[in-house]
Biopython code that builds the backbone (N, CA, C, O; Angstrom):
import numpy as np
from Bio.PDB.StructureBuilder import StructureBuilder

atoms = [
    (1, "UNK", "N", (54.940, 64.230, 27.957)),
    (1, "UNK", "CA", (55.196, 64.351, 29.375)),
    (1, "UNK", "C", (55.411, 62.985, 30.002)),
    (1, "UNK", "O", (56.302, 62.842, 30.839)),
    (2, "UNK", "N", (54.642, 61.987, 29.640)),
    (2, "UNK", "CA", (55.054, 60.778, 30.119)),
    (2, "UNK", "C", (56.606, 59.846, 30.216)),
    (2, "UNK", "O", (56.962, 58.945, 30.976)),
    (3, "UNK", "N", (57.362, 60.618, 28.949)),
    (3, "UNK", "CA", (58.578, 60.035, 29.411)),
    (3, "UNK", "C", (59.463, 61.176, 30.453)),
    (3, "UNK", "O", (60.317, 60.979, 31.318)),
    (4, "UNK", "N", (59.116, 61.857, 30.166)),
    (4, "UNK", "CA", (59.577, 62.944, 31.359)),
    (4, "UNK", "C", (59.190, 62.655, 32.787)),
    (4, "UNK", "O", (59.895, 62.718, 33.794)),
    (5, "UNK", "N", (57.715, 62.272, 32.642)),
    (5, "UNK", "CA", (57.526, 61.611, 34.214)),
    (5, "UNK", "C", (58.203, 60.757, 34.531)),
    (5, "UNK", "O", (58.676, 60.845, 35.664)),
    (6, "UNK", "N", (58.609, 59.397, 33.587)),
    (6, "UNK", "CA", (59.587, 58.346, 33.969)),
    (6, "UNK", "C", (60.293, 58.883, 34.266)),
    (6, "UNK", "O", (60.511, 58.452, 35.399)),
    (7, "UNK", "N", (61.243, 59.985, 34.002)),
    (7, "UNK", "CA", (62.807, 60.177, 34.493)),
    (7, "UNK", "C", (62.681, 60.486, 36.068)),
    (7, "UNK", "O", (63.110, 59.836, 37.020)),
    (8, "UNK", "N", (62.072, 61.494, 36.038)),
    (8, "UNK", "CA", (61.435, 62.026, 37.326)),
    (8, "UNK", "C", (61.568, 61.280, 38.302)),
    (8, "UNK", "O", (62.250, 61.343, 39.325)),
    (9, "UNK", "N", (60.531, 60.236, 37.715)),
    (9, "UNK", "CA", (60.387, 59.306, 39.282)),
    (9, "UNK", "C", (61.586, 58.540, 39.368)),
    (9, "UNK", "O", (61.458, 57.782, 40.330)),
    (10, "UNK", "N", (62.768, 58.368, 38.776)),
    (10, "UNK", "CA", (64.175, 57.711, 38.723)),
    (10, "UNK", "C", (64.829, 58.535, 39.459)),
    (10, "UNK", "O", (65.321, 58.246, 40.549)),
    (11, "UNK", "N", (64.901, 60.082, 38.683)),
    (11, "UNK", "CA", (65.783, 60.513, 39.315)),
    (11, "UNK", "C", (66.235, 61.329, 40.581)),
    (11, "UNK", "O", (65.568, 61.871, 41.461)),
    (12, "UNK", "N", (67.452, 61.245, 40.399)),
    (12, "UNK", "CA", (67.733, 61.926, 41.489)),
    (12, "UNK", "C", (67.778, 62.845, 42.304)),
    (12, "UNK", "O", (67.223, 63.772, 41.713)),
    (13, "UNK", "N", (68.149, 63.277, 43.511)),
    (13, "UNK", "CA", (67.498, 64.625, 44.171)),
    (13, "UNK", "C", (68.680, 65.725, 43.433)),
    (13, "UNK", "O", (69.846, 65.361, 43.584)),
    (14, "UNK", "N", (68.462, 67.054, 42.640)),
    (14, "UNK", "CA", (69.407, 67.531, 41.860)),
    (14, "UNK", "C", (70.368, 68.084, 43.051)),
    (14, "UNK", "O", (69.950, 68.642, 44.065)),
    (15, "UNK", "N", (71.749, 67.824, 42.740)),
    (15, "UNK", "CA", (72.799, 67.951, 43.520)),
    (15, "UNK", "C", (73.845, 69.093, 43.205)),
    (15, "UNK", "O", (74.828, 69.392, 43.884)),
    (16, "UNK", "N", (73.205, 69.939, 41.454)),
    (16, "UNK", "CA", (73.791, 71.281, 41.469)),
    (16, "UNK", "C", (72.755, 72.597, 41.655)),
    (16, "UNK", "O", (71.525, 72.543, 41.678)),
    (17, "UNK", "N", (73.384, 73.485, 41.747)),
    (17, "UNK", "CA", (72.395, 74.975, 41.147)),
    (17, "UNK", "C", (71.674, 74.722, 39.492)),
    (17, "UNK", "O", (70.603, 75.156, 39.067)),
    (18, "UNK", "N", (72.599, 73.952, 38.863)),
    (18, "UNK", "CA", (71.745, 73.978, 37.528)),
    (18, "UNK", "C", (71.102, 73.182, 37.695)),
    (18, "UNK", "O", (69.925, 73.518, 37.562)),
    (19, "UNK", "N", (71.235, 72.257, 37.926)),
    (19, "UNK", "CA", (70.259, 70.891, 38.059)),
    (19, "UNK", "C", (68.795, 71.352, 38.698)),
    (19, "UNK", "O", (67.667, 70.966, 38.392)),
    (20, "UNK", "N", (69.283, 72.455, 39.839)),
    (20, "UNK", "CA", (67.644, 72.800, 40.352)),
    (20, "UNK", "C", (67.285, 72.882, 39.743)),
    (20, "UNK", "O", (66.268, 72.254, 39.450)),
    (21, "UNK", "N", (67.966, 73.928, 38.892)),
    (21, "UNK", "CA", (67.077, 75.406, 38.105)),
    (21, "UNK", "C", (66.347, 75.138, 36.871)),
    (21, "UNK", "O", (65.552, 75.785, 36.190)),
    (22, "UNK", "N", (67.034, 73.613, 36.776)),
    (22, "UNK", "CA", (66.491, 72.837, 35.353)),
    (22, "UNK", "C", (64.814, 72.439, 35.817)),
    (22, "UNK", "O", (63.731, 72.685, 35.285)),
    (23, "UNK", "N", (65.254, 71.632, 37.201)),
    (23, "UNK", "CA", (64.147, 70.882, 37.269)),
    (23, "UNK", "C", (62.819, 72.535, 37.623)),
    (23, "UNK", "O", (61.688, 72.544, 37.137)),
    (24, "UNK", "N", (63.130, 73.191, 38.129)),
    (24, "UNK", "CA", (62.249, 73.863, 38.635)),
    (24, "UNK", "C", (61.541, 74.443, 37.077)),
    (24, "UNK", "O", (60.361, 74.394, 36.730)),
    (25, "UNK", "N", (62.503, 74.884, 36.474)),
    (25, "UNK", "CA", (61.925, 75.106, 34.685)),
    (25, "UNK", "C", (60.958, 74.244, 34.346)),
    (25, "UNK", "O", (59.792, 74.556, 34.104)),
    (26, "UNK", "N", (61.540, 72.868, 34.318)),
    (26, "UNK", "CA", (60.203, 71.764, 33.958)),
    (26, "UNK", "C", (58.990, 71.790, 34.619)),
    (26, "UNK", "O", (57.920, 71.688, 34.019)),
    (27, "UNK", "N", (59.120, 71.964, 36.230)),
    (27, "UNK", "CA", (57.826, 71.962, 36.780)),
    (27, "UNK", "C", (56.797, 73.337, 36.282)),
    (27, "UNK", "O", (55.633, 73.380, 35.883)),
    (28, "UNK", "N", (57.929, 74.490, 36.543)),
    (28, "UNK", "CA", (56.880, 76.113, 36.372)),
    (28, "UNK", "C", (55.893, 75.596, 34.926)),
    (28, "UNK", "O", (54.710, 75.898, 34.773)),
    (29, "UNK", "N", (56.692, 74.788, 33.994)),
    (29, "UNK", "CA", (55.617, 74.724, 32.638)),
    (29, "UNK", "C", (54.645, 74.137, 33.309)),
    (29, "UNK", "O", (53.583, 74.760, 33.315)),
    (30, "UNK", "N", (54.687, 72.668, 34.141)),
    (30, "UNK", "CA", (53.366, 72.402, 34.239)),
    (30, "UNK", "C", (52.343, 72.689, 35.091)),
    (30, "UNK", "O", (51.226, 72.172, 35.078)),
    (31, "UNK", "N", (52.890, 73.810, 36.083)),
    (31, "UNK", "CA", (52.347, 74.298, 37.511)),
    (31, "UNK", "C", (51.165, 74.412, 37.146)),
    (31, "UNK", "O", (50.560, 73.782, 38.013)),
    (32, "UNK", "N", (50.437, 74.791, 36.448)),
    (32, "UNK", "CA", (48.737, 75.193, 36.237)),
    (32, "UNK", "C", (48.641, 73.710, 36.176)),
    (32, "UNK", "O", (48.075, 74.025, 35.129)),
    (33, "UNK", "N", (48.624, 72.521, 36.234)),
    (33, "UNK", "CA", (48.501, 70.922, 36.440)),
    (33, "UNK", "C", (48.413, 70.782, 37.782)),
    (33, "UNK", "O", (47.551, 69.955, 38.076)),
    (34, "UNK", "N", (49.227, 71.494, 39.165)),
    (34, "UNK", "CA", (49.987, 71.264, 40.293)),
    (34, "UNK", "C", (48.887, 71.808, 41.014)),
    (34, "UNK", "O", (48.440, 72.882, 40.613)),
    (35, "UNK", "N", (48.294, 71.183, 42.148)),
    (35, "UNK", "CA", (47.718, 71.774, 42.938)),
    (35, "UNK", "C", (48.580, 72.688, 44.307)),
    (35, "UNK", "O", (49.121, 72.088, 45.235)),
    (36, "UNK", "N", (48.567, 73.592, 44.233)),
    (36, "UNK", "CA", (49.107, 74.357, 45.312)),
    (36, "UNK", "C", (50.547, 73.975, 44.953)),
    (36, "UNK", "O", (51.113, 72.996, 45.436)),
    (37, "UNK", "N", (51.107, 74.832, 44.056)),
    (37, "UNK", "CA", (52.569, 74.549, 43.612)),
    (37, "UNK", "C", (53.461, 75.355, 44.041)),
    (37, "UNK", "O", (54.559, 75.001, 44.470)),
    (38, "UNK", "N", (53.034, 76.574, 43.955)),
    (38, "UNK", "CA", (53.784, 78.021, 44.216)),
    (38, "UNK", "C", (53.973, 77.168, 45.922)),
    (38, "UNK", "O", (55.133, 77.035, 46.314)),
    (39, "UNK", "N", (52.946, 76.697, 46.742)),
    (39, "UNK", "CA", (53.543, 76.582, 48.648)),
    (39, "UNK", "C", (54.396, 74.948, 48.557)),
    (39, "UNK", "O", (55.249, 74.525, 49.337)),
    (40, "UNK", "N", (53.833, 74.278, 47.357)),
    (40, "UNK", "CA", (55.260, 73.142, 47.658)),
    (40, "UNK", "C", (56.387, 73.143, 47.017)),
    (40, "UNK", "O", (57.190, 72.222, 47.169)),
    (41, "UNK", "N", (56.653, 74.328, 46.082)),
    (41, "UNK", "CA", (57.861, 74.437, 45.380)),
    (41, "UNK", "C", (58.593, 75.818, 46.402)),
    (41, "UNK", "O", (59.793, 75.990, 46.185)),
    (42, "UNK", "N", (58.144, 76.474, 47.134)),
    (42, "UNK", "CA", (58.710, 77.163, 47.466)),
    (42, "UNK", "C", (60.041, 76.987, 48.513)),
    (42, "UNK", "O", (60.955, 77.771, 48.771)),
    (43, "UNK", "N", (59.759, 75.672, 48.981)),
    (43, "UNK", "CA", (61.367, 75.768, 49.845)),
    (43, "UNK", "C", (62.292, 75.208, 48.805)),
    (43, "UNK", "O", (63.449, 74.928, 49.118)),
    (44, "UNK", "N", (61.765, 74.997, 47.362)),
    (44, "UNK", "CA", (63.130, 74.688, 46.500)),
    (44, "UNK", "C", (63.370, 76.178, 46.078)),
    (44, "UNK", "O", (64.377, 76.801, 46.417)),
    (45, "UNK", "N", (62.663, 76.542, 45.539)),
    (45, "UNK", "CA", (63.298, 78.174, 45.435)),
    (45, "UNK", "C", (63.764, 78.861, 46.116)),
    (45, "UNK", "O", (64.375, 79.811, 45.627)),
    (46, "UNK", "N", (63.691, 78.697, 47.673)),
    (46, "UNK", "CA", (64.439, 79.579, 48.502)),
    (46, "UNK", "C", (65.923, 79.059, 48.364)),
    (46, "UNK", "O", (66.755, 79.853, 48.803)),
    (47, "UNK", "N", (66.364, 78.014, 47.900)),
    (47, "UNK", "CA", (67.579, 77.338, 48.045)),
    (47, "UNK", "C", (68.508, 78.169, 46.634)),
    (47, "UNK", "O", (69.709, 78.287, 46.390)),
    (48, "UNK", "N", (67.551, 78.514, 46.100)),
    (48, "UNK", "CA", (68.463, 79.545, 45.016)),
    (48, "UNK", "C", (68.597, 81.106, 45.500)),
    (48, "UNK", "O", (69.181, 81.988, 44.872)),
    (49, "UNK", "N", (68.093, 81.213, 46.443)),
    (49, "UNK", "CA", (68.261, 82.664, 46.840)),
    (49, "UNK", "C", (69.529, 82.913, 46.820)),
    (49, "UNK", "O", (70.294, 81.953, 46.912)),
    (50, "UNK", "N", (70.085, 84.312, 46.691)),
    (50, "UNK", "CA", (71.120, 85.271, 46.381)),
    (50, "UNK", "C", (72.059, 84.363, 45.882)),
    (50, "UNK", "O", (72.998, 84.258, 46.671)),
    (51, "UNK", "N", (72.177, 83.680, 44.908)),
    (51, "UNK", "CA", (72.935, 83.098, 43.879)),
    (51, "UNK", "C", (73.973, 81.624, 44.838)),
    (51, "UNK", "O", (75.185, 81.649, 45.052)),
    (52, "UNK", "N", (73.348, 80.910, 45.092)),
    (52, "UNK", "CA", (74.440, 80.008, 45.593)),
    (52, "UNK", "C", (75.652, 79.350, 44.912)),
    (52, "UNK", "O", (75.182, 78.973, 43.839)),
    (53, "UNK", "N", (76.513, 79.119, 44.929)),
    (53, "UNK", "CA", (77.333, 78.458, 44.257)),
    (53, "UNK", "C", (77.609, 76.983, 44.362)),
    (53, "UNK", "O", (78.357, 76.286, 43.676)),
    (54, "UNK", "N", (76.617, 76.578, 45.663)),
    (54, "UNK", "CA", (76.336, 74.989, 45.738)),
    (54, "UNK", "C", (74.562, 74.941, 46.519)),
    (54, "UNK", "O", (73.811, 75.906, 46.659)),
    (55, "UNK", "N", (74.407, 74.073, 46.756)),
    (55, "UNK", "CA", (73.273, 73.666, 46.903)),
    (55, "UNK", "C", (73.116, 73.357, 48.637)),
    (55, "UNK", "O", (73.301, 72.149, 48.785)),
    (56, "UNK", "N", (72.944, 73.773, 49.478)),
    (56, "UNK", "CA", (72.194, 73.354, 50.994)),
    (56, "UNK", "C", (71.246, 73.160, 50.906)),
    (56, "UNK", "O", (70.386, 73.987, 50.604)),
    (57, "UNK", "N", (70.993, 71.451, 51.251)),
    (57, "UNK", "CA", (69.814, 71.207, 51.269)),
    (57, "UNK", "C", (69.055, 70.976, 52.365)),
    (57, "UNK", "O", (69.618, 70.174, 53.111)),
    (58, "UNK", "N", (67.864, 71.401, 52.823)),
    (58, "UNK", "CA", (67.302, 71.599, 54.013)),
    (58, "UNK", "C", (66.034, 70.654, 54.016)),
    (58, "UNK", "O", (65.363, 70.438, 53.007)),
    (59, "UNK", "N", (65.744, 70.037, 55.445)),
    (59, "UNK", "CA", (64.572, 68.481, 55.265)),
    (59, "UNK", "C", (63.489, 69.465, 54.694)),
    (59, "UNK", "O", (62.550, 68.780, 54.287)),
    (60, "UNK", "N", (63.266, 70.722, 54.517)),
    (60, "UNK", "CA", (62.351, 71.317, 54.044)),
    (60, "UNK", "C", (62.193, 70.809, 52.751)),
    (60, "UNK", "O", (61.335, 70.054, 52.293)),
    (61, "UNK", "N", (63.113, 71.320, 52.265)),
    (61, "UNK", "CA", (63.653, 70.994, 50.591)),
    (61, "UNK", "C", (63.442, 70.109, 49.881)),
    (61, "UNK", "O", (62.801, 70.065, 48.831)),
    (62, "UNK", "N", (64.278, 68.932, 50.735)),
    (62, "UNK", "CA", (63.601, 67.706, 50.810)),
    (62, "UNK", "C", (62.532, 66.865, 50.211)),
    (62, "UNK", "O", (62.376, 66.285, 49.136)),
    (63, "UNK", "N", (61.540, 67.086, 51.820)),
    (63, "UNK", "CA", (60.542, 67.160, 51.578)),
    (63, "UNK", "C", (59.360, 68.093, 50.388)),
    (63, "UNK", "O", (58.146, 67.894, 50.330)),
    (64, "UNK", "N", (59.911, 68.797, 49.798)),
    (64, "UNK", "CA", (59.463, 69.690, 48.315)),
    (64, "UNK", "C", (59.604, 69.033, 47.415)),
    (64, "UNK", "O", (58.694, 68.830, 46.612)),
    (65, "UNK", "N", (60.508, 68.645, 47.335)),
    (65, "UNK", "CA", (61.354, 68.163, 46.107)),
    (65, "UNK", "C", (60.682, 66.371, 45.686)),
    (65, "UNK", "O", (60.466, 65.906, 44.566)),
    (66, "UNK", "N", (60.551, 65.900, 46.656)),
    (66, "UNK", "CA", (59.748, 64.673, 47.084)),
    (66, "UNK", "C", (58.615, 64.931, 46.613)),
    (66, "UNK", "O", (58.290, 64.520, 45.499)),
    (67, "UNK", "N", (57.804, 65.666, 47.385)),
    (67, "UNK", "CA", (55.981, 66.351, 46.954)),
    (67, "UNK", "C", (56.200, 66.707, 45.536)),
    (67, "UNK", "O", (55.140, 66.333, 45.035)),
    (68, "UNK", "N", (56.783, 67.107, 44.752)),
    (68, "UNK", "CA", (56.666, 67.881, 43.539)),
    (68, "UNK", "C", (56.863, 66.471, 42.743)),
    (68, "UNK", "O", (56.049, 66.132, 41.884)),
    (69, "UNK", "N", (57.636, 65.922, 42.975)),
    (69, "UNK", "CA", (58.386, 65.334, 42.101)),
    (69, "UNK", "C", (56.757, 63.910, 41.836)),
    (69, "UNK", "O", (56.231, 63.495, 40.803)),
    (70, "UNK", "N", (56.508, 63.627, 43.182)),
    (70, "UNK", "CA", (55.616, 62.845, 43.280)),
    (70, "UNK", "C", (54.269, 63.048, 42.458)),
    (70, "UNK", "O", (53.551, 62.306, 41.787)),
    (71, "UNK", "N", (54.254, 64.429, 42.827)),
    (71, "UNK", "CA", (52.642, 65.223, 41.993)),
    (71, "UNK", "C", (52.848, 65.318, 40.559)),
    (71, "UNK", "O", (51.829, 65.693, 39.980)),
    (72, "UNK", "N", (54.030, 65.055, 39.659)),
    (72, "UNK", "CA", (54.283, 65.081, 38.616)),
    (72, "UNK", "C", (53.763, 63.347, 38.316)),
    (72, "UNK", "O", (52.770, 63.060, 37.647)),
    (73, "UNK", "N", (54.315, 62.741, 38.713)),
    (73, "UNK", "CA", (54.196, 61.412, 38.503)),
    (73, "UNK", "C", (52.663, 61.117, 38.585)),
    (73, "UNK", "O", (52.202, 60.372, 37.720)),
    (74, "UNK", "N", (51.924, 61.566, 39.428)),
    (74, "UNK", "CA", (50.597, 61.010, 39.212)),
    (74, "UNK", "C", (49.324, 62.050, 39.087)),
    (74, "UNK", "O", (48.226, 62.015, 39.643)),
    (75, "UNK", "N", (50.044, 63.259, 37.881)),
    (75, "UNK", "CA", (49.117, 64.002, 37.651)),
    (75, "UNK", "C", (48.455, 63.527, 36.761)),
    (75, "UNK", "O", (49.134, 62.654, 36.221)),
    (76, "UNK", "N", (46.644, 63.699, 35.896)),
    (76, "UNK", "CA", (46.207, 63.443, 35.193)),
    (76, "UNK", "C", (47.019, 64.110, 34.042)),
    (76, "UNK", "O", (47.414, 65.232, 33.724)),
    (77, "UNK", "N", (47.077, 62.205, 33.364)),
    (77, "UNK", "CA", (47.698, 62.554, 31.870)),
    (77, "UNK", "C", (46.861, 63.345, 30.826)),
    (77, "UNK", "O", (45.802, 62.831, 30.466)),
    (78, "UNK", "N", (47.267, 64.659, 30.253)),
    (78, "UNK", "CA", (46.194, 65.191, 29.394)),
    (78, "UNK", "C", (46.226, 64.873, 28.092)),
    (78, "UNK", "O", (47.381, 64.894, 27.667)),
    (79, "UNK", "N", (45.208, 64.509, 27.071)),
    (79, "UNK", "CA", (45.127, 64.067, 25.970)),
    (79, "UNK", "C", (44.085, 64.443, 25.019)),
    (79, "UNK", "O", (43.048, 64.926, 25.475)),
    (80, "UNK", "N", (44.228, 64.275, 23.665)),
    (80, "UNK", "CA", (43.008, 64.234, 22.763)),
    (80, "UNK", "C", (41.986, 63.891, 23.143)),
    (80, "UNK", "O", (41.880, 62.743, 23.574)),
    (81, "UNK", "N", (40.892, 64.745, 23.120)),
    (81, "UNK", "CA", (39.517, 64.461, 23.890)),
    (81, "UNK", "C", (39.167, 62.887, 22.682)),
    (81, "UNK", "O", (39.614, 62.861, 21.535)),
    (82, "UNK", "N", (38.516, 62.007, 23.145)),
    (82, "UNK", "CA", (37.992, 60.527, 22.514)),
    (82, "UNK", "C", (36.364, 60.952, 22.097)),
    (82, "UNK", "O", (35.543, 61.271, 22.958)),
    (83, "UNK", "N", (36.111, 60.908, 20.908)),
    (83, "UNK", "CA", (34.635, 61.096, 20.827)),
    (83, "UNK", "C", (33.542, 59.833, 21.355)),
    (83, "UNK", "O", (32.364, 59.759, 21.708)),
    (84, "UNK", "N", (34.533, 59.046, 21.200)),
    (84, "UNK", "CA", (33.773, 58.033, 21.651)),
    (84, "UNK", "C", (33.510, 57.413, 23.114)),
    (84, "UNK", "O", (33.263, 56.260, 23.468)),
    (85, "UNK", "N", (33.706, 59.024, 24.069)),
    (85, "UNK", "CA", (33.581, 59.051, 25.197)),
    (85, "UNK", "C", (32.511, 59.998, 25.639)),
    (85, "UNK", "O", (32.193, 60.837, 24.796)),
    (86, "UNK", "N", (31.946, 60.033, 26.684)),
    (86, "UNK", "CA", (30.474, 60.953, 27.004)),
    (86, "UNK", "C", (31.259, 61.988, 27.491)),
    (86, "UNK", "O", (32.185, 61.712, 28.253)),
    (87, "UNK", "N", (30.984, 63.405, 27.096)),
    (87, "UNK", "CA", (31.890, 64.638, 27.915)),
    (87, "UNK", "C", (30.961, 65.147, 28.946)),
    (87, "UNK", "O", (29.878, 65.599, 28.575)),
    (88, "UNK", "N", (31.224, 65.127, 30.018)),
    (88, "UNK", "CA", (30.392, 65.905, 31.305)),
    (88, "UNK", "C", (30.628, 67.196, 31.554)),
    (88, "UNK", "O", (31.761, 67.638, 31.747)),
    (89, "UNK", "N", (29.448, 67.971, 31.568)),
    (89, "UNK", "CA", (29.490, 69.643, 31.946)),
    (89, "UNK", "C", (30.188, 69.922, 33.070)),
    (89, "UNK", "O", (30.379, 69.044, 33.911)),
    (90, "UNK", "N", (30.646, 71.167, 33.217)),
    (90, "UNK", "CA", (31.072, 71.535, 34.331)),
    (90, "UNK", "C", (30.445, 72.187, 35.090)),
    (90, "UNK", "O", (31.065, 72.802, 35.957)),
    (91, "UNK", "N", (28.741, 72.295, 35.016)),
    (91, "UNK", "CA", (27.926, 72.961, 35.934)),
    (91, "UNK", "C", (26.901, 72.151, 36.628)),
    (91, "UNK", "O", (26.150, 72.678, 37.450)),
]
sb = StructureBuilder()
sb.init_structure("model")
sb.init_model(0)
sb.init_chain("A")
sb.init_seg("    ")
for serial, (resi, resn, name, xyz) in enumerate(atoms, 1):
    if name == "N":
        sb.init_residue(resn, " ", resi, " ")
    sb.init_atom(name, np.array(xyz, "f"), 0.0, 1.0, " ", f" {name:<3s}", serial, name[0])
structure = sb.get_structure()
């Protein structure tokens, strides 16, 4: 995921229908990572409603596309637990 985050934070705001539909694919895998994903991805999904053949983009959108893109970039990286680290309960 980490070089995927690099691109991310490079790239650009997607400027086709596929390009959304790509990026929105990448995020749905990591949404259980995303805090409250389904209410900041949702004004990018409305932009695919009833099949567009280009892209209107709305400061809503925007602003989604920004938040998501951002929450990718500085989600906790997940990894091989280190034994040589203390593990803390969750109660």
């Amino acid at each position: 995921m980490q070089s995927r985050s690099r691109q991310l934070r490079g790239g650009p705001q997607p400027s086709t229908v596929r390009e959304l539909q790509r990026f929105l694919g990448f995020a749905n895998f990591y949404r259980r990572f995303i805090r409250n994903y389904s209410s900041v991805a949702g004004p990018l999904t409305s932009l695919l409603r009833g099949k567009p053949k280009k892209l209107s983009w709305t400061d809503q959108a925007r602003t989604a596309f920004l938040q998501l893109k951002g929450r990718f970039t500085t989600a906790p990286i997940l990894r091989h637990p280190d034994p040589e680290l203390s593990v803390r309960g969750g109660g």
